[in-house]
C-alpha positions in Angstrom: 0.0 0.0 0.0 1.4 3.3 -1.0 0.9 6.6 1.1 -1.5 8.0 -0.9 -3.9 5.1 -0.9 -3.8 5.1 2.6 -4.3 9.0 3.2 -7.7 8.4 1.4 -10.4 9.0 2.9 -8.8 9.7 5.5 -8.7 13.7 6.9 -6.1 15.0 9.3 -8.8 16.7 11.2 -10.1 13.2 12.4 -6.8 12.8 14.2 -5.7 16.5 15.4 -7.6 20.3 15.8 -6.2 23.1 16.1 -5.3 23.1 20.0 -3.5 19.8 19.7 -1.1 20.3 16.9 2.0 19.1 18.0 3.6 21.0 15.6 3.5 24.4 17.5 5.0 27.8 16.2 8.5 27.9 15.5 8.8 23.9 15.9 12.6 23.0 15.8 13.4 19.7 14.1 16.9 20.0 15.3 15.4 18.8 18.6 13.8 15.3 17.3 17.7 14.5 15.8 18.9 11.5 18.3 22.5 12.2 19.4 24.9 9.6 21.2 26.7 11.0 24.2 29.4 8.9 26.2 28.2 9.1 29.7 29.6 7.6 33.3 26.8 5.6 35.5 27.9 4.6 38.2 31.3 4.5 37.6 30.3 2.5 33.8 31.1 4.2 30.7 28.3 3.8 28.2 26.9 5.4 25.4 23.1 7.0 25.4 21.2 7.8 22.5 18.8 10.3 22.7 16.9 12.7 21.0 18.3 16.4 21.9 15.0 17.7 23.5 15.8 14.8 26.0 19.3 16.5 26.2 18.0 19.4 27.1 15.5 18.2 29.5 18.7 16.3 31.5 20.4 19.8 31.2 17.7 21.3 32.7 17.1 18.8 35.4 20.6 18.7 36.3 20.6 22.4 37.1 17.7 22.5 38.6 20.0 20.0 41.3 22.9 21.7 40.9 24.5 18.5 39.7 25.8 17.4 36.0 23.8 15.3 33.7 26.4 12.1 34.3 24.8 12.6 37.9 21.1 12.8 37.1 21.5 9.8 35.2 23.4 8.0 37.9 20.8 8.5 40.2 18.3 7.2 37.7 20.4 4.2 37.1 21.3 3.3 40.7 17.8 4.0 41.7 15.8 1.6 39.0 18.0 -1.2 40.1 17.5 -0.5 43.6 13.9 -0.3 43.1 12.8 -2.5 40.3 16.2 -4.4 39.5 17.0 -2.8 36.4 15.3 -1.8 33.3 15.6 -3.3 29.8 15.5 -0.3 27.6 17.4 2.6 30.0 16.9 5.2 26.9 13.7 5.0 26.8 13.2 5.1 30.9 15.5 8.0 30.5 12.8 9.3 28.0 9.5 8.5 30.2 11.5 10.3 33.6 12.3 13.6 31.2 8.5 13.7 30.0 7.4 12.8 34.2 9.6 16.1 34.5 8.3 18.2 32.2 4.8 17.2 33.3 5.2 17.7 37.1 6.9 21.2 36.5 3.4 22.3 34.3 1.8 21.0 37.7 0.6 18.2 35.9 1.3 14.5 36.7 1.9 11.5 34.6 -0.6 8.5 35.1 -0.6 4.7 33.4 -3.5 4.2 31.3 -6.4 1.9 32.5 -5.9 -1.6 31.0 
């Protein structure tokens, strides 16, 4: 099936209105490019892949506790094995704690869907 027989019938105002555009004003694709960093954890060196608004978010975090990024994600690494004996996919926790961030400084919190 190519794209355009799949777009049929189908209108982009099913999905989205106005209000819920996630392509806001002045988006930046720069921000959705992944980009490897060598990072410590724990004493470990690894690589993390991440998109550069998640960068930015550990930046952010990291100030906010006066602390470097190689720290904040120490702590999230030490604690998920403490807690839950490790994680499979450490990027993608790494991704879920940045959006819990963003979401509790907006005052808002994050919640699992009903199954």
């Amino acid at each position: 099936m190519n794209l355009d027989t799949a777009r049929e019938g189908w209108e982009p105002t099913q999905c989205l209105n106005a209000r819920g555009d996630p392509f806001i004003e002045n988006f930046n694709m720069s921000l959705a490019q992944p980009h490897a960093r060598s990072v410590r954890l724990n004493g470990l060196a690894t690589c993390l892949r991440l998109e550069e608004v998640y960068w930015n978010i550990l930046s952010e975090m990291a100030r906010f506790n006066d602390c470097s990024i190689n720290a904040v994600l120490s702590y999230v690494d030490r604690e998920v094995h403490l807690r839950y004996g490790g994680v499979k996919n450490f990027s993608g926790l790494i991704r879920v704690v940045c959006v819990a961030h963003v979401l509790s400084a907006e005052g808002l919190r994050l919640t699992p869907s009903p199954t």
